[in-house]
C-alpha positions in Angstrom: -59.8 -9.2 102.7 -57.3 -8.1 105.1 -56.2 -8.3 108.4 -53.8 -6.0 110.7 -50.7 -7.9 111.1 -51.5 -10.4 108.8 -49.1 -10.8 105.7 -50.6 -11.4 102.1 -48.6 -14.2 100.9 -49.2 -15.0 97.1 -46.1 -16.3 96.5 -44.1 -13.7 95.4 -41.0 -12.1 98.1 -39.2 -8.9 98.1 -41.4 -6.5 95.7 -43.4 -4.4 99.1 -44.8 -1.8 96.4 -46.7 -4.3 94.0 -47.8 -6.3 96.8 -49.3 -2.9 99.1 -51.4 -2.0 95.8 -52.4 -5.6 95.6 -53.6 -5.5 99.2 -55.0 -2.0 99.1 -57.0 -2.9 95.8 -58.4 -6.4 97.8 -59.2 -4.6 100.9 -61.4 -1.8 99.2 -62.8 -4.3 97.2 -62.2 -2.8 93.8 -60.2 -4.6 91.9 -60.0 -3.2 88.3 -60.8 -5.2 86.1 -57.1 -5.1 84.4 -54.0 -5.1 85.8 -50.5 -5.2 83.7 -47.4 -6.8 86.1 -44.2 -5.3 84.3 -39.9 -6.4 85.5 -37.6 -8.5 84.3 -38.1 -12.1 82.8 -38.3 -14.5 85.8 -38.8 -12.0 88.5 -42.2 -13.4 90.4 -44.8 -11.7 87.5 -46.6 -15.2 86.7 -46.3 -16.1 90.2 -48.0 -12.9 91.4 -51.0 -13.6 88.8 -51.5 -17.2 89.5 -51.6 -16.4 93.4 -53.9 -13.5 92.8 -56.0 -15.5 90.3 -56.0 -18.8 93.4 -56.5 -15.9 96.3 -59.8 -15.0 94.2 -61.4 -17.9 93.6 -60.2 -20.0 97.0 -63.0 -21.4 98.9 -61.2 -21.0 102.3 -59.0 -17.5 101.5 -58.1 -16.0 104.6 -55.9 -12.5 105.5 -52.9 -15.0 104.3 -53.7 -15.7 100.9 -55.2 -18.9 99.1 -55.4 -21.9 100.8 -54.1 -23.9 98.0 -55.7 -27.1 99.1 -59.7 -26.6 97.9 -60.6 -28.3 94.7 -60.0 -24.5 92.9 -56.9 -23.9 94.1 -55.3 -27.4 93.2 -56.9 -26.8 89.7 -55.3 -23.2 89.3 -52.0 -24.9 90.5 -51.7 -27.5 87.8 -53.1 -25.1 84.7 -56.5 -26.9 84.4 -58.8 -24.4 85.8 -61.7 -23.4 83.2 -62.4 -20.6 84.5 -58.7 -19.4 84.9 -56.4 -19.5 81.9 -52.8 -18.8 81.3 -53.0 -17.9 77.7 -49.5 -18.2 76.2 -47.7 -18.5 72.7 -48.8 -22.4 71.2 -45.9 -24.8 69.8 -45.6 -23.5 65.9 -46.2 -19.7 66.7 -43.6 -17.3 67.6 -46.6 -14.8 68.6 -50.6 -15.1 70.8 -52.8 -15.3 67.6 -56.4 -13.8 68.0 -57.8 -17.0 67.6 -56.4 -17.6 71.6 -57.8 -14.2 72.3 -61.0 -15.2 71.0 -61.4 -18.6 72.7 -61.2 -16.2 76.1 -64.2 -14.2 74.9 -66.5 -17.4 74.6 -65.6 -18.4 77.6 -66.1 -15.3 79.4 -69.1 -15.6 77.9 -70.3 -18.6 79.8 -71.1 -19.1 83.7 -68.4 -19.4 86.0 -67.9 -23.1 86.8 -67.0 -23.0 90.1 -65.1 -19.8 91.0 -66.0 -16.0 91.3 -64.3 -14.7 89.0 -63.5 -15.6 85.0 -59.6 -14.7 84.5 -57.5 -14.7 82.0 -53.6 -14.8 82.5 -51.4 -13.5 79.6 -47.6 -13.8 81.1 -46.1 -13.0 77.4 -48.6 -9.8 76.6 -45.5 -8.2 74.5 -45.8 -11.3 72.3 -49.6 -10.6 71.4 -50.0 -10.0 67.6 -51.6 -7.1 66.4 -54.7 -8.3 65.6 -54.9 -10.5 69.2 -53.8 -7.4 71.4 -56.9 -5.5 68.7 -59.5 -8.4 70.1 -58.1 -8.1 73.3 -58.7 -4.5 73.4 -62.5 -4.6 72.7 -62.5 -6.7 76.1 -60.6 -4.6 77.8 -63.2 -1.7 76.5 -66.2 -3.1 77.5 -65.4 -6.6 80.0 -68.1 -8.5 81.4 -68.7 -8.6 85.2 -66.6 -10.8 87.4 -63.7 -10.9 84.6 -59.9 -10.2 85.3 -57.7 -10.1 82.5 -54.3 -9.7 84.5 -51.4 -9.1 81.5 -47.1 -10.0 82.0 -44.6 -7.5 79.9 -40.9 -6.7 80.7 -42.3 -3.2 80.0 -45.2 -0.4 79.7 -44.1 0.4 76.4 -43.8 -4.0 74.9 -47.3 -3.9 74.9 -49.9 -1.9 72.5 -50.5 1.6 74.0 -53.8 1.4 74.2 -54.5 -1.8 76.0 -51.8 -0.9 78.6 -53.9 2.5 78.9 -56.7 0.3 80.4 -54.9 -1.5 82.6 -53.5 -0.9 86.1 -50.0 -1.0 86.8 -47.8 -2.8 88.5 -44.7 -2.9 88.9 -41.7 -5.6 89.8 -38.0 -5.0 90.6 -34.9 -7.5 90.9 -34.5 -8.5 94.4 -31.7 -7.1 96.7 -28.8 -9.6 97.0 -29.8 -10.6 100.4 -33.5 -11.3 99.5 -32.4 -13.1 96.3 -30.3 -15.8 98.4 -32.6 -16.1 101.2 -35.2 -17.1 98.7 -33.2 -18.9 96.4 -31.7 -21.3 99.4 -35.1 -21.5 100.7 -37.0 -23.3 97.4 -33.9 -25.1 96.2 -31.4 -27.4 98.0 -28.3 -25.9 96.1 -25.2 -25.0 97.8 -21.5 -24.3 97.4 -20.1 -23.1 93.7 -23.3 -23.8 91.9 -25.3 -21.5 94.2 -23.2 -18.8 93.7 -22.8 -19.0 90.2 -26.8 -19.0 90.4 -26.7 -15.8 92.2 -23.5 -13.6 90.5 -25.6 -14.5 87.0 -29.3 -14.0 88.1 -29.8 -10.1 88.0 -32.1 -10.6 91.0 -34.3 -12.9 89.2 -35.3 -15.5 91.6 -37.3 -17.4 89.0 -34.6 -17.2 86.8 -32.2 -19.3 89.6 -34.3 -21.4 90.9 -35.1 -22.8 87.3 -31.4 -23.1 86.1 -30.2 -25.1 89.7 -33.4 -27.0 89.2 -31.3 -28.6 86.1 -27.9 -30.4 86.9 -24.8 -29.4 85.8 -26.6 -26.5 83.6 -25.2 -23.1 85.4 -21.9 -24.3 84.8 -22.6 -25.2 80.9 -24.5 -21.3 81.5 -21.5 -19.4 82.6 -19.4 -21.1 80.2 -21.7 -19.7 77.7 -22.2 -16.4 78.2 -17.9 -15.9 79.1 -17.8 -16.7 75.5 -21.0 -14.6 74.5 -19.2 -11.2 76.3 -15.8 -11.5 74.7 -17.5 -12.1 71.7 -18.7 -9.4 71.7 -16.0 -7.4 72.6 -14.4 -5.1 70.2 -11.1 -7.2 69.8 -12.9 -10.4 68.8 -13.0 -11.1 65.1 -16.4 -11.3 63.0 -15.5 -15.2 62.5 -15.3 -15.9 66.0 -18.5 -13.7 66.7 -20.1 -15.9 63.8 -18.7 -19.0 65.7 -20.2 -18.0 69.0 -24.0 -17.9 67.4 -23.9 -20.9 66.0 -22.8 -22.4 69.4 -25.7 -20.3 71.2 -28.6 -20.8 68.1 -27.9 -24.5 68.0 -28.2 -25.0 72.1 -30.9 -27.7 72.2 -32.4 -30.9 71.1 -35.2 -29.4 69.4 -36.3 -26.5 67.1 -38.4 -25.4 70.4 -35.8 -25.6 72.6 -33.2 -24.2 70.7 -35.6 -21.0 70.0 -36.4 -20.7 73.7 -32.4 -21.4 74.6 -31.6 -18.4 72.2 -34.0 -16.3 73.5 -33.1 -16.8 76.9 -29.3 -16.0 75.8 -30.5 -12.6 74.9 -32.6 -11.3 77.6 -29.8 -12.3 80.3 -27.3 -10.1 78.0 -29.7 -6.9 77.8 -29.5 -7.7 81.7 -25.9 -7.5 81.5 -25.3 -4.9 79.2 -27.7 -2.8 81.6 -25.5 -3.5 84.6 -22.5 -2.4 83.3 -23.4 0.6 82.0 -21.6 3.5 82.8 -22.7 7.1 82.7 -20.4 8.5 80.3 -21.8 5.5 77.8 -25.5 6.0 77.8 -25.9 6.5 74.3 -23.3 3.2 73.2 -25.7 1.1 76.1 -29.1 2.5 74.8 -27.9 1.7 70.9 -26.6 -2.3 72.3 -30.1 -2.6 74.3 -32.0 -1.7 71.0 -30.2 -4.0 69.1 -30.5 -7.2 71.9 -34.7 -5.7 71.9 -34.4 -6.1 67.6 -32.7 -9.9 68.1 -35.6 -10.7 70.6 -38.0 -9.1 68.3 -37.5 -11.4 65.3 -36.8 -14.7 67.5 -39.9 -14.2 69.0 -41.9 -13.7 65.3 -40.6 -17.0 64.2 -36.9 -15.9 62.5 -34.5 -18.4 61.9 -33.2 -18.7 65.3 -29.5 -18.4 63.4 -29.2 -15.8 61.3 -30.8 -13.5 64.2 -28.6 -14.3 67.0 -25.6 -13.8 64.3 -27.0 -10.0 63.4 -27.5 -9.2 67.1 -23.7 -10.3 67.8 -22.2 -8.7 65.3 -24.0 -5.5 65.7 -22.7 -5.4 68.7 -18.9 -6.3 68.3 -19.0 -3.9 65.0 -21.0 -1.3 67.6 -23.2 -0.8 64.2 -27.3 -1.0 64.3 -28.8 -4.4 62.7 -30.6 -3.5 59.6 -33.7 -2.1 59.7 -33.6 -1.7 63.5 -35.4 1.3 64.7 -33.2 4.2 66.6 -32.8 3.6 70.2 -34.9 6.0 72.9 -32.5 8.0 75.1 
C-alpha cells in the first residue's frame, strides 16, 4: 500500500512517528484491529481516523492516500457512511451510553455496504461510560473480520485499562512553531494580529486555530478571556472576583450546549497552560492544578451544572487547595 518516495497524506502534518506506524502497519498489511490515537484536544487525532477510515475503504487509494472523490470517500467526508461511524456523546448526555456502543455491534453485524472494512470512530473514548467502554470491550475481545474500532483520548490512562490494553497505540504531539504556522496559513486566509493571537494561544494545536480564526472576531473575545481566567487565578485575586470570572466563562454561549462545550473548552486550554509554565522546582503545585482542571473537566463532562464546576476548579486553584472529593494527583 506503499510506494518509495511517495508520501501518505491522510490529512494530518507534522506527527512523522504516528504516520511511519500508520504506513508500516498498511504496507504489511496487518492492521490490528484496534488502534487508540492519544495528544491534545484539536491536534489532528479525528483527522488521522477519518483519513485512515477513507484510505481503507477508497475505490481508487493509491501510495498517496484516499482519493476523496469516489462515492465512499465523499460519504466518509460528510459523516454519512454506514459502514463508517463517528460515534460521539448525543445532545442530552454528558457521556457515550452503551446503547451507542450497541447500535455498532448490529451493525458490524451486517454486510459491508460498499466498503472493505466496517469501522467505528470514537474521537471522545475518555467520555465512554462504564457500562459502554464494558460493551465495547467484549468487541474489542472477540471483533469480527474486516472491523476497525479506531478510539480518540488525550491520554493512555482517560480510557478504561483494559480496552486500551487491546488496542494499538498511537501517539500525537503539538506541532513545532514553524509547522503550526505553515499549516495554519495554509487552511485559513488569516493574517496580521488575529493570526498571531491564533498561534501564541494554540499549544501547537492546529485544529484548535484553524477552528477559532474560522469564527470572526472570536480570538480576540478568546484572549480577553483567558487574561481574565489567569489572573484570576492568581494568588492576589480575591474569591469574589474568582467567583465573578466563572460566571463570565460558564455563561459563555447562547445555549445550555454551547455554554457546556464553551466551558469545557476554557479548561482544557488552561491544563495546556498551566503545563507550559511549569517550572521544575513546582512539579508537585503543577501536578496538584492539572488534577484539579482533570476533576473540573470530569464533572462537566458527566452532565454537572456547568456553574458551580467551573467556580470549584477556579477557586481551587487561586486558594491552591484540592476541590472536594478530587482524587490525589500522580507525580
Amino acid at each position: 500500500m506503499g510506494m518509495a518516495g511517495v508520501t501518505l497524506d491522510l490529512g494530518v502534518r507534522g506527527q512523522p512517528a504516528a504516520m511511519r506506524l500508520v504506513e508500516v502497519m498498511l504496507a504489511s498489511r496487518r492492521l490490528p484491529h484496534a488502534l487508540l490515537f492519544t495528544g491534545p484536544p484539536h491536534s489532528g487525532k479525528s483527522t488521522l481516523m477519518r483519513g485512515l477510515a477513507a484510505y481503507l475503504n477508497c475505490a481508487a487509494a493509491g501510495p498517496s492516500g484516499p482519493c476523496w472523490h469516489c462515492p465512499s470517500c465523499r460519504r466518509i467526508a460528510d459523516g454519512v457512511d454506514f459502514d463508517v461511524r463517528s460515534i460521539e456523546v448525543e445532545e442530552g448526555h454528558g457521556r457515550i451510553q452503551i446503547e451507542q456502543v450497541r447500535e455498532f455491534e448490529r451493525r458490524v453485524a451486517l454486510t459491508a455496504v460498499g466498503g472493505l472494512f466496517k469501522i467505528a470512530m470514537f474521537p471522545s473514548a475518555h467520555l465512554l461510560t462504564e457500562n459502554a467502554a464494558n460493551a465495547l470491550l467484549k468487541t474489542l475481545e472477540q471483533p469480527p473480520p474486516h472491523t476497525l474500532i479506531m478510539l480518540a483520548a488525550p491520554t493512555r490512562d482517560a480510557i478504561l485499562t483494559t480496552v486500551a490494553s487491546r488496542c494499538s497505540h498511537l501517539r500525537l504531539y503539538p506541532l513545532a512553531a514553524g509547522e503550526l504556522r505553515a499549516l495554519v496559513v495554509e487552511r485559513t486566509d488569516a493574517s496580521g494580529p488575529d493570526l498571531e493571537l491564533a498561534l501564541e494561544h494554540a499549544f501547537g494545536r492546529p485544529g484548535w486555530a484553524i477552528d477559532i480564526l474560522s469564527k470572526p472576531g472570536q480570538i480576540n473575545e478568546f484572549a480577553r478571556q483567558v487574561e481574565t481566567m489567569l489572573a484570576a487565578i492568581g494568588p492576589d485575586c480575591s474569591d469574589a472576583d474568582r467567583l465573578q470570572t466563572a460566571a463570565d466563562v460558564a455563561t459563555s454561549g447562547r445555549s445550555a450546549a454551547e455554554r457546556r462545550r464553551n466551558a469545557i473548552g476554557m479548561l482544557e486550554w488552561l491544563e495546556l497552560a498551566l503545563a507550559a509554565r511549569r517550572l521544575p522546582d513546582r512539579l508537585e503545585r503543577w501536578a496538584a492544578d492539572a488534577a484539579t482542571v482533570r476533576s473540573g473537566l470530569t464533572r462537566l463532562h458527566g452532565n454537572t451544572m456547568v456553574r458551580p464546576a467551573v467556580e470549584a476548579v477556579f477557586l481551587a486553584l487561586g486558594r491552591g487547595q484540592p476541590i472536594a472529593g478530587q482524587s490525589s494527583a500522580k507525580t
